[in-house]
Structures are given as structure tokens and as C-alpha cells.
N, C-alpha and C positions, 0 to 999 in steps of 0.2 A: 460629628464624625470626621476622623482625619482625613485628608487630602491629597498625605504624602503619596509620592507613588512607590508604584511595588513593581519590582522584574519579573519578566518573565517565567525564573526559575522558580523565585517563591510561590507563583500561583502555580504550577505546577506540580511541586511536593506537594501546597498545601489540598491541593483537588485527588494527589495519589494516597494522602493520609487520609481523606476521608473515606477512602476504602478500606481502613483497620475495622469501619464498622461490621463488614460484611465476614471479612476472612475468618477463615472455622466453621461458619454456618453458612455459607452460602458458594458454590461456585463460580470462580470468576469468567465464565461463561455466563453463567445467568445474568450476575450482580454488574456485568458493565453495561449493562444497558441501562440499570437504576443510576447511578451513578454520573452518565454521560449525559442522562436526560436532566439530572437533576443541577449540573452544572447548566445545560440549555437554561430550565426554568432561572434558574438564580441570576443567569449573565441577563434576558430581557427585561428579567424584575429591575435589575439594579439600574441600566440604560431607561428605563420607562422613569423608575425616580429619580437620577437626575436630571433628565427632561424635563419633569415635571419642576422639581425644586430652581432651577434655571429660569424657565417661565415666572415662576413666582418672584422670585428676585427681582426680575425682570417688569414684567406687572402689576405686582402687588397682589395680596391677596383676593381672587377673583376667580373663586371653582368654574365657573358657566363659560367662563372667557379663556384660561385655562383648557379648558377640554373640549371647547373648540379648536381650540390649536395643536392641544394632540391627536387628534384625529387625522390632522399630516404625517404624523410620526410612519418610522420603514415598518411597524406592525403593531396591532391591538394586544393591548394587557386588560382584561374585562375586570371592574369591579371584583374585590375577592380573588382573584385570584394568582396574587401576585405569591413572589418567596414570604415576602414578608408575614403575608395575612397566614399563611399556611406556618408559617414556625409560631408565630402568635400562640396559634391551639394545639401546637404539640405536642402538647401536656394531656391531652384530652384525648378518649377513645377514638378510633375511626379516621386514623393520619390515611391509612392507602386510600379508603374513601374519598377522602377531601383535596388529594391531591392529584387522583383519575381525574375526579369532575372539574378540576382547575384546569388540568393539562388538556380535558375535550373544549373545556368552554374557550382555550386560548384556539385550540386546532377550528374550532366553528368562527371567532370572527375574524379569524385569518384567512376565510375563504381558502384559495389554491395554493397560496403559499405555504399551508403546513395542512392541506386535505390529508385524512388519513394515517398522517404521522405516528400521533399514540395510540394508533389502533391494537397495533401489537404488544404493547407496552403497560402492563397493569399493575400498579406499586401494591391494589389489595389483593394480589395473586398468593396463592397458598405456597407459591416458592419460596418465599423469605417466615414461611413456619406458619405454627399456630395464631389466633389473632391478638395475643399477648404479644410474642415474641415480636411478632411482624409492627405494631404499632411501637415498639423500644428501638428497634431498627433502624425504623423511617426519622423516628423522634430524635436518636443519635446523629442521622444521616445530616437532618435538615440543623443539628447545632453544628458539625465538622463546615458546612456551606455557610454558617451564621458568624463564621469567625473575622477576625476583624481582615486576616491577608485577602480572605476570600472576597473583599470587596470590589466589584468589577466594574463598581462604576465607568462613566468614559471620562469624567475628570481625572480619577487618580490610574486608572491603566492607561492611557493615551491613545493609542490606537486600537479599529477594529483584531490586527493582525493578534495582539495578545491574547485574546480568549481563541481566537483559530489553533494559536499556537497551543496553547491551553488539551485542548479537546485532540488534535492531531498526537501529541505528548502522552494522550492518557490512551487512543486506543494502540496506539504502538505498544504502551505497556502491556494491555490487554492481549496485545497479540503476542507475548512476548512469554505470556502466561497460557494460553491458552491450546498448545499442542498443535495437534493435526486440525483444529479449525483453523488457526489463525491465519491462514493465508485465504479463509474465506472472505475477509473483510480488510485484510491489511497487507499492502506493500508497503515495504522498508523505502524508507526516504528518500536514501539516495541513489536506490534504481528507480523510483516514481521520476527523481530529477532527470537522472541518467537517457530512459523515455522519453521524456517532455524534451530533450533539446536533440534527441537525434534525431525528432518527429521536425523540428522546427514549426510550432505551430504560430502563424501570420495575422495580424491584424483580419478583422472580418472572415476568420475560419470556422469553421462546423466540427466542434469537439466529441467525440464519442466514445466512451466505453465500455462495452455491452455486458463485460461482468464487473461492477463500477465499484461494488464494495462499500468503503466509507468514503467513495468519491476522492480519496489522496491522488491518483496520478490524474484526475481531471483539474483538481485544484494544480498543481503543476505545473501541468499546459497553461494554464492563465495565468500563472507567476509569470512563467516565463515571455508571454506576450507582455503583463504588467511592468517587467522589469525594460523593455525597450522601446513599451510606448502606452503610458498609464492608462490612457484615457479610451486605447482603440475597441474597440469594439469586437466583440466574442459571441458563439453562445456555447454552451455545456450540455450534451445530451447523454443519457447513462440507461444503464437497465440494471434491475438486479434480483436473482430469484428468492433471497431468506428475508422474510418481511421485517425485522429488527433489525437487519443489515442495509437494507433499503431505507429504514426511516435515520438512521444514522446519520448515511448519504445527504440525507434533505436537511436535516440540523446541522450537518456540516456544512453544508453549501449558504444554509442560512446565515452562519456565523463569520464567514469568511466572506458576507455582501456577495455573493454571489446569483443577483436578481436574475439574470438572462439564465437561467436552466431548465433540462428538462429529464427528471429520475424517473424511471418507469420500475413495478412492482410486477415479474414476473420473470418466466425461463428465456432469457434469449431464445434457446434453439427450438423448444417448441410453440414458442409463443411469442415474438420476437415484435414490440411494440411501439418503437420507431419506427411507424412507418409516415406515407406521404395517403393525402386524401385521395387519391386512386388504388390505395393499400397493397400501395407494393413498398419496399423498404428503400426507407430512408437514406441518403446515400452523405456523403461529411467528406469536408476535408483532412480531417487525422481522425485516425481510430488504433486506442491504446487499449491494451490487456494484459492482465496476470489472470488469465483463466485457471480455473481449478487440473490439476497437473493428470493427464490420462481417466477422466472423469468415466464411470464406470453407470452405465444405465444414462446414459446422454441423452436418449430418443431414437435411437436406430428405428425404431420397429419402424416410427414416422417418417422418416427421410427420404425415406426410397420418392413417396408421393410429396415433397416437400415443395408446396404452392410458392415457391421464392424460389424456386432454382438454385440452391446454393452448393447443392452436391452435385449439380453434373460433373466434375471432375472424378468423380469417384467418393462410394460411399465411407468412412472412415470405419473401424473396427468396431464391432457390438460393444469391445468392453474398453474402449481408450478412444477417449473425446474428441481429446487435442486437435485432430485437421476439421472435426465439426466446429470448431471455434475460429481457428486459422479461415477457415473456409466461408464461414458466415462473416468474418471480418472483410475478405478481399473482396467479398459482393454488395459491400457496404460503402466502397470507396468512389468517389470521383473521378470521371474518365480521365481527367486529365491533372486536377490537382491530390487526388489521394493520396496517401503514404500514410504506413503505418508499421506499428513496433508490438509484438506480443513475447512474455513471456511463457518458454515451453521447455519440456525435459527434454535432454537429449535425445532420449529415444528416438523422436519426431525427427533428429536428421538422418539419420540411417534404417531404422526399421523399414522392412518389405510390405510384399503386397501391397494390399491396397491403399494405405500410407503412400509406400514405394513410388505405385503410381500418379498420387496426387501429386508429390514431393515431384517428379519429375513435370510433369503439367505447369506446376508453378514457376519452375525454372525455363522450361519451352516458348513459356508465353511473357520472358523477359520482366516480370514483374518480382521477385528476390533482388534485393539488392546490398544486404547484407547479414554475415549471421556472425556473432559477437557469443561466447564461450566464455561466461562468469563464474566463479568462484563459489565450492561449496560452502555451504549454510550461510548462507544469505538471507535464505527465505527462515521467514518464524514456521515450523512445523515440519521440516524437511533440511536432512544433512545433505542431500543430492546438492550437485552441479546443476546451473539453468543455462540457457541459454536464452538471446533475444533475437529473434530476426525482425529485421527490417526490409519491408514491403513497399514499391513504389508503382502504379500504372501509369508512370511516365519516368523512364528512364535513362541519363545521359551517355548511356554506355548498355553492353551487351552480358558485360561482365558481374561475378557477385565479390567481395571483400568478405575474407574471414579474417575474424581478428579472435584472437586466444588470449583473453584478458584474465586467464581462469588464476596465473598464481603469482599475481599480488593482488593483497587485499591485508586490508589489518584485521590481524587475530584479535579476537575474544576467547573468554571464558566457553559461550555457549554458540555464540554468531560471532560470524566474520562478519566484517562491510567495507566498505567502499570509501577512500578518501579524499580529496582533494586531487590527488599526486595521480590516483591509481584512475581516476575519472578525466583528465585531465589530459592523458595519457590514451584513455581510448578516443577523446573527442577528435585529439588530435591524429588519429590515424585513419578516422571515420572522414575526417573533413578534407585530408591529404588523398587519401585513396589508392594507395601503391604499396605495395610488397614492402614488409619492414623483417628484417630479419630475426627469425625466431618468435615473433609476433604476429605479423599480420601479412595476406596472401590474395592478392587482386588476382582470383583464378577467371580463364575464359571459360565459355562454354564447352570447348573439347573436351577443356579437359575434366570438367566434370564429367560429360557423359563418357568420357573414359574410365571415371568413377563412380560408372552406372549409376548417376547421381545419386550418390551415397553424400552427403553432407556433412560427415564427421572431421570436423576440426585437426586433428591429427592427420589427415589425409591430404591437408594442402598446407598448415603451420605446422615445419617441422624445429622442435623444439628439443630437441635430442642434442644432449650436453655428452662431444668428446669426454672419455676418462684421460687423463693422463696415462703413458707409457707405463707398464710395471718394471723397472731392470730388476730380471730373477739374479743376476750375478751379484747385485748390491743388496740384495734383500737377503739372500746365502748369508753376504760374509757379515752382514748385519747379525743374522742368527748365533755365526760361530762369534761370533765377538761378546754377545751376551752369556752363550754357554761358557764360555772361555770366564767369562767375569762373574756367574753364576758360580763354579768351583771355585774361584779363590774365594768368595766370600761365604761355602760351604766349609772350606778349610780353616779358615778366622775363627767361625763358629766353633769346629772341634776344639781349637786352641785355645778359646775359649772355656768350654765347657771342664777341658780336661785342669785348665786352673784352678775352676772352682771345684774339684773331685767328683765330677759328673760322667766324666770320660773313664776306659779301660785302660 
């Protein structure tokens, strides 16, 4: 088998063509999850054999000596049930069968590091049809992954980072298809980045984010520690309530080497399971979120009695989440090192009552410390504007920064996003911290509460572009200058007309 290597990009097309099997028959809702899983199976198949063929090289033919050595390997591939064994019988009835029982047998000798993972996940589920269709499916599925690009070895891809890249690549797609869910499982890249450095997450910090998704702004936070010092030391803690979104998480994390985490399978707000072994909550140095936007049946009924104290500021609305989440994040932070960035709809800066109230609580007790005004359709499943604020319980100033980054941004087709120029440009007025005209507004506290802390962007970045002067005298003699020239070339025309015997 060749050796050459393969970029990025080709592994990428060729893992988004293997989805021509599903399209027409299956929705990409359902079908990414086969898919995403199935690139998992095929990338540790391929890392287990050449492991394996390396040793041999290496030792010479010797199974018993051999498989004691893999047994160091970062995870078990059992007997049977590798990509390989499974495209083997393809041909043969009973593909979803054979490839549950491979995917439980790999989740069993992998102990904790993949507990529970394919639980949700059943390739012989009656979603992909009757048991004809469903075995032609799998059978096509597992030849698109059998191709020669798709080979993931780590001789011919070189680094972990490509198959991260791989899998991070395909659910953006997914999210990019899949409507009003997709923001259940996917932030766009480069507000996940955007996040991760306004957080500044440190060597030896406590990562968290309680609606974690496919784990992308977690992963992130650890680029960006990785990027200024490889080797420091992290951990990764996450929650997440839809059980295929959650297992995502864990196969991403897996793919991406990420050993020190910890993904919990459940509701943050009513069931919130970071906690510490005196089971009170868990508390971290950063905590990032893209919570689901004004979430509708959050858990009110439960909160009032909420054994965590998270709503004493006030209970957030029966049918809009958002400060249950805002709120559960700020009781999650570090007395002294916390900080943390979520995003939220605008709503959340202005709207009254009991919002009103929280929103004013937050800002009283000095921990706001910035709120940044993004650019509509950003998000996959939503044309709205977001916003992020940024939260700190230790703060160098009394003051909050708004900054109105909402109108540049590169157009698309369907989404806008975020550039280089346009991200570059908020770091730098984040990291400066002073009044930039038409952009950005180091307001105090008067003057907020002069603003009945109203939070609306507009209320402190005024960005209201002079017209130029109208001269009505020049715009007149403009008019009669054109009426004036409009007749004589009404009169040409007669003279015209009247040459060729059209005229009286």
C-alpha cells in the first residue's frame, strides 16, 4: 500500500463524499452520526495496523511478542473488530450487526476512555430502512472509507492534528446542513477561536463548558494553551444533554489526544454533573459557552428550590434560558482566577424584569467585563446578531468595554464569518481597553446605571455616519438643466420622426 502522503483537504472531501451514500435516503441529522462514527472506527483501525506492521518490521514475525507490545498502545482494537475485518464481509448479510458488536466490543476494552460512547449509536437501527436497503448502505459506506485517500494511517497523514482536522471539517458541514439544530452541537471556528483567546486560558487551568457540544471551543482553549507552550499541562471538563452529541464530544476529544478530560452525559441545569465529592459544583478557571439561544422549558419549575444556589440573583423567565445558563456559568468560576465568555442573543442585554434584574446584579457586583456585538449569521441555524460577554470575578477596573464588531465581517452565500482582519481588530481593542471611536466604549458604571443598565450596544458605541449637506439650490438647477436638455432632445426626435413621414 502506498505511503505517499495526503493533505488535509483530500481527506476531507474524500470523508464528505462518503456521505453521497446516505443523501436521498437518509437525513443528515440522522446519517452524521454514522458517518462521523465511522471515520472514528476506520482512523484507530488504521493507527492499530500500522502499529502493528512497524513492530513487525521491527521484530520480525512474532504474534505473542507483537501483542504484548500492543498492549501499550493509547487504546485496544479486539480481535475482529477492526475496519478491515468488517469491510471483509460486507458482501454478506447482517453489516449493522457486525459493526454494533465491533463498536461495543471496542467501547468494553477501552474501559473509561470510550464508556458508553456507542450506546446511542446503532448502525442496525431501522433509520437507514429496511434490512436489504440498510445492509447496501453500510456495504457502500464501508467501500467510500476503503478507498485508497481514506487511508489514515500515521505513516502517510503525519500528524494526530489531521484526522482532528478531518472530523472538526465534517461536523461543521453537518452543521451547515442541518437547520435550527445545528447550533446544538457546533460553533463556527472562528468564534470558538475568537472565545479561547479572550478567555486567555493558562498553563494548569480548569476548562469547562457546560453545553460542550462536539467539544470544538474546548478543543480551542487547548490549542491555544498548545500554541504557547506544548507540553503544559490542562484539563478539559464539558457536559452535554443529547446523548449522540455527547458521544461526538468523546470521539472528538479522543481524536484530537486529548487524555486529561472529562464529558458528562446530561442537563446542565437540572442535573449539572461536575460536581466536587462534597457535591457541590465544581468550580474552573475558564468556562466557555454557546448555550442554546432563549431555551424554552429550561427547568424553571426546579430552580426556585435549586440545591446549588445558582439563581439567587433572580429567577430567569419560564420560557428564555439564557441567564439560567449565564447564571450557572458565574457560580462555576473561581474566586479569584475565573473568567469566562458565553454566547447570547441580544435580548439578554436589554430585556426587563427579571432578566433586568439579574443583568443589573451582574454588573453591581463588578464581575461584566465586557460585551462584544457580532455579526448576523454567524451561527449555522440562525440569521440573528449574537453577542458575547465576557465575565471576570476579579477585575482590573470598575468599568465594562463595548465593542460593536457587528459590521465587518466577510459575506457569504448563506453565513457570514469572521476573518483574520475583522478578529484581529476586536483582539486588539479587547486587549487596549479605551473608547475607540465608532467602535468601542470603556463605559463606567454611572453611566450605565444611567442606562438603567440597559446593555444595548447602541447605547454607548455610537456609530451613526453624518450624511453629507443636501445644497437644495444645486440640486434645483441640476433639475432645470436636465428638463432643459430633456426638450431639446424631445425636439431632435420630432425632427426626426418628421424626416422619415411620421410627423404631421
Amino acid at each position: 500500500m502506498s505511503a505517499e502522503r495526503v493533505s488535509q483537504d483530500q481527506i476531507n472531501k474524500a470523508a464528505w463524499a462518503a456521505c453521497d451514500t446516505f443523501r436521498g435516503v437518509v437525513d443528515p441529522s440522522i446519517y452524521k452520526d454514522y458517518v462521523l462514527t465511522m471515520l472514528f472506527l476506520k482512523y484507530i483501525s488504521d493507527v492499530w495496523k500500522d502499529h502493528y506492521e512497524s513492530y513487525k518490521r521491527e521484530h520480525g514475525d512474532h504474534p505473542e511478542l507483537i501483542a504484548a507490545m500492543m498492549k501499550d498502545e493509547q487504546f485496544v482494537l479486539p480481535e475482529g473488530a477492526s475496519f478491515d475485518a468488517l469491510h471483509a464481509q460486507r458482501h454478506k448479510a447482517g453489516n449493522g450487526e457486525r459493526i454494533d458488536r465491533a463498536l461495543h466490543a471496542i467501547e468494553e476494552a477501552n474501559g473509561a476512555k470510550l464508556r458508553d460512547v456507542f450506546q446511542d449509536i446503532s448502525f442496525n437501527a431501522n433509520k437507514l430502512g429496511d434490512e436489504e436497503q440498510k445492509n447496501d448502505i453500510l456495504r457502500h459506506l464501508m467501500e467510500d472509507f476503503a478507498k485508497p485517500t481514506l487511508d489514515m494511517r500515521p505513516s502517510r497523514v503525519g500528524t494526530l492534528d489531521i484526522i482532528g482536522g478531518a472530523y472538526e471539517f465534517l461536523i461543521s458541514r453537518f452543521a451547515a446542513t442541518a437547520g435550527k439544530k445545528a447550533g446544538e452541537f457546533y460553533t463556527p471556528a472562528e468564534v470558538s477561536m475568537l472565545m479561547a483567546r479572550l478567555v486567555e486560558p493558562q498553563e494548569g487551568d480548569e476548562i469547562c463548558d457546560p453545553t460542550c457540544g462536539s467539544g470544538s471551543l474546548l478543543l480551542k482553549c487547548a490549542r491555544e494553551i498548545k500554541s504557547t507552550n506544548g507540553k503544559a499541562p490542562y484539563a478539559l471538563f464539558g457536559q452535554e444533554a443529547i446523548g449522540s452529541t455527547w458521544a461526538l464530544a468523546k470521539m472528538n476529544m479522543f481524536l484530537h489526544g486529548e487524555t486529561n478530560h472529562q464529558i458528562e452525559w446530561g442537563d446542565t441545569i437540572s442535573n449539572p454533573k461536575l460536581r466536587t465529592q462534597d457535591d457541590t459544583l465544581r468550580l474552573f478557571d475558564v468556562v466557555v459557552a454557546n448555550p442554546p439561544f432563549s431555551l424554552d422549558k429550561w427547568g424553571y419549575d426546579k430552580a426556585a428550590n435549586d440545591p446549588f444556589g445558582r439563581f439567587d440573583r433572580g429567577l430567569p423567565p419560564k420560557t428564555k434560558g439564557d441567564y439560567a445558563f449565564i447564571s450557572h456559568m458565574v457560580e462555576t468560576l473561581k474566586p479569584t482566577s475565573g473568567r469566562m465568555a458565553v454566547v447570547v442573543p441580544h435580548g439578554v442585554l436589554f430585556r426587563g424584569s427579571s432578566e433586568g434584574k439579574i443583568r443589573q446584579q451582574l454588573v453591581e457586583e463588578n464581575l461584566l467585563d465586557t460585551v462584544i456585538g457580532l455579526p448576523e449569521k454567524l451561527f449555522f441555524g440562525t440569521g440573528i446578531p449574537a453577542a458575547i460577554l465576557v465575565l471576570r470575578k476579579k477585575k482590573a477596573d470598575d468599568k465594562v468595554l463595548f465593542i460593536d464588531a457587528s459590521r465587518e465581517y466577510i459575506e457569504g452565500t448563506n453565513q457570514n464569518r469572521l476573518g483574520d482582519e475583522q478578529l484581529d481588530r476586536i483582539f486588539s481593542a479587547f486587549d487596549d481597553r479605551e473608547s475607540l471611536n465608532k467602535y468601542a466604549k470603556l463605559a463606567s458604571l454611572e453611566e450605565i446605571k444611567e442606562n438603567d443598565f440597559n446593555l444595548n450596544i447602541p447605547r454607548y458605541v455610537d456609530t451613526f455616519e453624518e450624511e453629507d449637506e443636501i445644497d437644495l439650490m444645486a440640486v434645483r438647477q441640476e433639475r432645470e438643466a436636465l428638463k432643459s436638455e430633456m426638450a431639446d432632445l424631445e425636439a431632435k426626435m420630432d425632427g426626426y420622426l418628421k424626416e422619415l413621414g411620421y410627423g404631421s
